[in-house]
PyMOL Python script that loads the backbone (N, CA, C, O; Angstrom):
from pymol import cmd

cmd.read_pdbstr("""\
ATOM      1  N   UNK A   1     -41.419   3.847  -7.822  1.00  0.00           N
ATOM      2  CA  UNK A   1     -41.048   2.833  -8.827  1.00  0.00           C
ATOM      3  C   UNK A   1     -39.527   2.802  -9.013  1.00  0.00           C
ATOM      4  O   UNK A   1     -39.092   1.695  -9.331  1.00  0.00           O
ATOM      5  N   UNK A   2     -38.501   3.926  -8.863  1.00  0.00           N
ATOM      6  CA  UNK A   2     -37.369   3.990  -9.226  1.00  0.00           C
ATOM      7  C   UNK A   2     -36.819   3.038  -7.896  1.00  0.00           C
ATOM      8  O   UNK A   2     -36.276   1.947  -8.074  1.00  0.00           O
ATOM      9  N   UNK A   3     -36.979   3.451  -6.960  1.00  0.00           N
ATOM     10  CA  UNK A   3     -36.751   2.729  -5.255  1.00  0.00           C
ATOM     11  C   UNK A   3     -36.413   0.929  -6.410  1.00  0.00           C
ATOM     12  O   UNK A   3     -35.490   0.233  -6.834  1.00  0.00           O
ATOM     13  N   UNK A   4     -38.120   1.028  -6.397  1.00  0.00           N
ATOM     14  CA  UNK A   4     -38.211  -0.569  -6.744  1.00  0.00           C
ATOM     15  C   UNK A   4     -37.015  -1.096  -7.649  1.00  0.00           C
ATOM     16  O   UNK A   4     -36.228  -1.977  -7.303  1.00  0.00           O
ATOM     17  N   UNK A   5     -37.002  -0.398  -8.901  1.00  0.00           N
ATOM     18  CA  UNK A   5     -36.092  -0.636  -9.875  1.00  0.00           C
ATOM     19  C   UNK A   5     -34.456  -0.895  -9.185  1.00  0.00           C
ATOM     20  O   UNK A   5     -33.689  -1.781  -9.561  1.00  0.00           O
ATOM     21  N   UNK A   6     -34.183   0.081  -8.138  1.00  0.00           N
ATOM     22  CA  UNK A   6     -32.777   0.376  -8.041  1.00  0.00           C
ATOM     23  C   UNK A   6     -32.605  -0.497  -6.649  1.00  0.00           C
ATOM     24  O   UNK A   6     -31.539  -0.491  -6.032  1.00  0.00           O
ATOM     25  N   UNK A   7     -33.832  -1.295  -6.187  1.00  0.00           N
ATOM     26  CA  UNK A   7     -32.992  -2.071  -5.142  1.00  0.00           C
ATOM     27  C   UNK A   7     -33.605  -3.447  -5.720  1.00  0.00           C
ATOM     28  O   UNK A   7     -33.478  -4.453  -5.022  1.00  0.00           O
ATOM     29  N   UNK A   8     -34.228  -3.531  -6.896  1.00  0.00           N
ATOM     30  CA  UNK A   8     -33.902  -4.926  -7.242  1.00  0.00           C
ATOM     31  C   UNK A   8     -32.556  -5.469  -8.417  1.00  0.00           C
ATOM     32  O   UNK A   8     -32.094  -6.579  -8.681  1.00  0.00           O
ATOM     33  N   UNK A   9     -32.351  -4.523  -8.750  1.00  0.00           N
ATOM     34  CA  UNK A   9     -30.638  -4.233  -9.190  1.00  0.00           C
ATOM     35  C   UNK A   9     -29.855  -4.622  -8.201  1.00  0.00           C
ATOM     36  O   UNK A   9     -28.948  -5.399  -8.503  1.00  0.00           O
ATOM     37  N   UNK A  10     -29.977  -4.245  -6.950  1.00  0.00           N
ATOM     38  CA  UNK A  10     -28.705  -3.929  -5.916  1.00  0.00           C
ATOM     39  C   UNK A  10     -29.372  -4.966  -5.039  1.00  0.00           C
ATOM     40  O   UNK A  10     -28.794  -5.004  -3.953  1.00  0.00           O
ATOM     41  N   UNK A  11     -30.335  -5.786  -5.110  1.00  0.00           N
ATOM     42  CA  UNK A  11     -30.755  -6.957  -4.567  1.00  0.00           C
ATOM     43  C   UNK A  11     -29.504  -8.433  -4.658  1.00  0.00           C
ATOM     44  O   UNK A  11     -29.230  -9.304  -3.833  1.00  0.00           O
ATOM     45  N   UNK A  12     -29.085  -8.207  -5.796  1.00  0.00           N
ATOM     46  CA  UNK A  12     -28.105  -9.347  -6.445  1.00  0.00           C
ATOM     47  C   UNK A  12     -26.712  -8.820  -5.581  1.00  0.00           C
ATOM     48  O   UNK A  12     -25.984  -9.662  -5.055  1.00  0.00           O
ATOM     49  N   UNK A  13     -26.540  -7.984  -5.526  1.00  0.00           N
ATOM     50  CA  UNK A  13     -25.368  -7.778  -4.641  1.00  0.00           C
ATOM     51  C   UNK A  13     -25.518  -7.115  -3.576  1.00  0.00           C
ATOM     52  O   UNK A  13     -24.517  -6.564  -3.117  1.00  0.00           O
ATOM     53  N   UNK A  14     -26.694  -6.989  -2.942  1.00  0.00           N
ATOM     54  CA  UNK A  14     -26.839  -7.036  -1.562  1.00  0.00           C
ATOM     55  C   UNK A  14     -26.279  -7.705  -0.781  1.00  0.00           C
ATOM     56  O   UNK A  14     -25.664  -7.104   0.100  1.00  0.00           O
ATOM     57  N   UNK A  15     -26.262  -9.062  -0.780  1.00  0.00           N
ATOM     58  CA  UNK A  15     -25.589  -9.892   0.280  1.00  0.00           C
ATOM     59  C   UNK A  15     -23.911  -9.607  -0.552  1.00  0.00           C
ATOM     60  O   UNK A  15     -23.043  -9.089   0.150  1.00  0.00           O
ATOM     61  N   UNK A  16     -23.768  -9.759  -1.159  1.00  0.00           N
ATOM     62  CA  UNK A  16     -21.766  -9.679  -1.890  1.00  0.00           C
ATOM     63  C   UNK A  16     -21.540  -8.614  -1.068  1.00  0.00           C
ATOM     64  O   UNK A  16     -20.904  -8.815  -0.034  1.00  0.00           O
ATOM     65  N   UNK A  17     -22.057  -7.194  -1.403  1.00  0.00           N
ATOM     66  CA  UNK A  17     -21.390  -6.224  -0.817  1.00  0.00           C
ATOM     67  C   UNK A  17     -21.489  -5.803   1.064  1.00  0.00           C
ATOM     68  O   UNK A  17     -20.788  -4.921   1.561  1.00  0.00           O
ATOM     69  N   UNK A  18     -22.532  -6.677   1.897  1.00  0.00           N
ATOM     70  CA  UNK A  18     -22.470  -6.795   3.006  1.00  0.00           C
ATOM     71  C   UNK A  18     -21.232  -7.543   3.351  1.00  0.00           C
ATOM     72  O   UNK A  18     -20.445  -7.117   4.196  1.00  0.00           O
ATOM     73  N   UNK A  19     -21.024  -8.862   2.581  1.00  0.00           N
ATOM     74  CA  UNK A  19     -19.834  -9.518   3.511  1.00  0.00           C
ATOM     75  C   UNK A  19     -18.630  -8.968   2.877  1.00  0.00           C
ATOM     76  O   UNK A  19     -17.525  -9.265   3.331  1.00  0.00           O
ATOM     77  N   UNK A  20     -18.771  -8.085   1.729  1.00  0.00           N
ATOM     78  CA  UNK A  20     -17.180  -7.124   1.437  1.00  0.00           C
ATOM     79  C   UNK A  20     -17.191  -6.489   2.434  1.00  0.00           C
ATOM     80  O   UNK A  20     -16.173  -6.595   3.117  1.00  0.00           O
ATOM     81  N   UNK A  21     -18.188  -5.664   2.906  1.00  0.00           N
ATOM     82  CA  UNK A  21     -18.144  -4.331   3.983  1.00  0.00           C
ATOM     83  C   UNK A  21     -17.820  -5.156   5.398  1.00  0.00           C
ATOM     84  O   UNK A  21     -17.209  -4.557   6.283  1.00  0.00           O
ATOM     85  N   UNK A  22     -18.116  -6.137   5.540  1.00  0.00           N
ATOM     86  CA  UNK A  22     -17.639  -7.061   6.848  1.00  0.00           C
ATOM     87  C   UNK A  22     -16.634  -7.001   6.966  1.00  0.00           C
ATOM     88  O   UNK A  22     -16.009  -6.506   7.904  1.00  0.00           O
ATOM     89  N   UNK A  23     -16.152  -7.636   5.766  1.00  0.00           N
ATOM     90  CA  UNK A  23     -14.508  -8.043   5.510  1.00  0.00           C
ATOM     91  C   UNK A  23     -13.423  -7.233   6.064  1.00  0.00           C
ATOM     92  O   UNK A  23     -12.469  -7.409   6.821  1.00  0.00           O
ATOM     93  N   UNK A  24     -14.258  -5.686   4.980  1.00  0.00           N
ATOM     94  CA  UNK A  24     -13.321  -4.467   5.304  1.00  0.00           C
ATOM     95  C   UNK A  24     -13.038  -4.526   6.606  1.00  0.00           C
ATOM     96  O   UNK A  24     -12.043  -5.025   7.131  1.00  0.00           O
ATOM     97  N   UNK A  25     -14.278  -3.806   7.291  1.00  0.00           N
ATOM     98  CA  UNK A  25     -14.597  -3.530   8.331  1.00  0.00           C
ATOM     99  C   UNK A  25     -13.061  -4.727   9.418  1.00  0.00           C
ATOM    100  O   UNK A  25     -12.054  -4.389  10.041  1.00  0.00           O
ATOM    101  N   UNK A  26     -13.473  -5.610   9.222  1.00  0.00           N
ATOM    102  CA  UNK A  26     -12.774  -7.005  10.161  1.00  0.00           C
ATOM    103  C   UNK A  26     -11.334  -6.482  10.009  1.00  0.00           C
ATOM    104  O   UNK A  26     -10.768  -6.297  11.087  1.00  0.00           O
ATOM    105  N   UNK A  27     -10.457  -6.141   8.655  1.00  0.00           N
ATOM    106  CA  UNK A  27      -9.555  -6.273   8.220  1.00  0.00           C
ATOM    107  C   UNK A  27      -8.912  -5.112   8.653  1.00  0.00           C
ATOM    108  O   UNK A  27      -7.710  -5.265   8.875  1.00  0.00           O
ATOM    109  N   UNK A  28      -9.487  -3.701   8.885  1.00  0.00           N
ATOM    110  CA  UNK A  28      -9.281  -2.173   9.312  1.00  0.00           C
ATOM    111  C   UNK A  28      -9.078  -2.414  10.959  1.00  0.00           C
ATOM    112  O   UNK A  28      -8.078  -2.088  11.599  1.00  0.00           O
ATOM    113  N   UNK A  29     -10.065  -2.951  11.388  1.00  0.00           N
ATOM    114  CA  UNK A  29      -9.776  -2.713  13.075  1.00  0.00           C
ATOM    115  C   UNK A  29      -8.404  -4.095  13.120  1.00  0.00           C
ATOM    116  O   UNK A  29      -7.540  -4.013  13.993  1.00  0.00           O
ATOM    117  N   UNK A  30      -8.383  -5.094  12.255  1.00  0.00           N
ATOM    118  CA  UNK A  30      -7.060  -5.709  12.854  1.00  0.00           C
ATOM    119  C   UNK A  30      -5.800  -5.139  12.594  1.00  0.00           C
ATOM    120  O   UNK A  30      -4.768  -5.304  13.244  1.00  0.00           O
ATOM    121  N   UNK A  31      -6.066  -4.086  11.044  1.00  0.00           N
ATOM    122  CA  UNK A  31      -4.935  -3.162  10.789  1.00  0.00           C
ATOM    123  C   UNK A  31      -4.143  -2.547  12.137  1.00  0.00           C
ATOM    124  O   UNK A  31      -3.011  -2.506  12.620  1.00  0.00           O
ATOM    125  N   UNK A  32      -5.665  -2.046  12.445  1.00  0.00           N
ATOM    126  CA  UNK A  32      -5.377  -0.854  13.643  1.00  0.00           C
ATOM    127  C   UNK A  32      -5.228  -1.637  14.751  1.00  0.00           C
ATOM    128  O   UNK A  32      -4.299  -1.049  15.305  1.00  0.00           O
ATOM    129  N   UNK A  33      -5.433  -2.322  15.274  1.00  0.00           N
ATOM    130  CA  UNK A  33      -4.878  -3.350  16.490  1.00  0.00           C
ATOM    131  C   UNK A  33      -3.397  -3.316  16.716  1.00  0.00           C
ATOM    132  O   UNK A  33      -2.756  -2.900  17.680  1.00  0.00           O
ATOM    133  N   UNK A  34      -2.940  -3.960  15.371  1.00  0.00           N
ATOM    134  CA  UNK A  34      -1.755  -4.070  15.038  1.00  0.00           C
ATOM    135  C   UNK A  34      -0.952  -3.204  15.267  1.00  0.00           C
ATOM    136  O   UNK A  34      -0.108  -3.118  16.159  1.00  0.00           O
ATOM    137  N   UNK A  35      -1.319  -2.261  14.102  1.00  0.00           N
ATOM    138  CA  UNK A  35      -0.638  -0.892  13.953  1.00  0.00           C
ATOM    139  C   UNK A  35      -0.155  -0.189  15.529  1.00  0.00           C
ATOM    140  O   UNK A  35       0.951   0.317  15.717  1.00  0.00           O
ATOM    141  N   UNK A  36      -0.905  -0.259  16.246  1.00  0.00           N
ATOM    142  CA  UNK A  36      -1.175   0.500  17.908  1.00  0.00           C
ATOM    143  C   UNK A  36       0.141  -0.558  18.477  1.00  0.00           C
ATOM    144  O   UNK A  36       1.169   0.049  18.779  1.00  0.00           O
ATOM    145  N   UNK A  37       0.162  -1.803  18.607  1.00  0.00           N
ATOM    146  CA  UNK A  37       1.421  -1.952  19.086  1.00  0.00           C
ATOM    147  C   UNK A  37       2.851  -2.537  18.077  1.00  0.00           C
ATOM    148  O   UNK A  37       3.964  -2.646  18.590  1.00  0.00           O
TER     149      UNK A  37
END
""", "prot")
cmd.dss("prot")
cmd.show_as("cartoon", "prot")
cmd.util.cbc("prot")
cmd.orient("prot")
């Protein structure tokens, strides 16, 4: 029941915090692209 409770909480920002973690993700390897030359 707690499962249930705590991923229909985190249901509403399920998709928000996937395309933050994209974002990151996108924004770190172009850091590091960069950074390298």
């Amino acid at each position: 029941m707690m499962k249930l409770c705590i991923l229909g909480v985190v249901g509403d920002w399920g998709f928000r915090a996937e395309e933050i973690l994209a974002i990151i993700i996108v924004v770190n390897r172009t850091l590091m692209f960069v950074w390298k030359q």
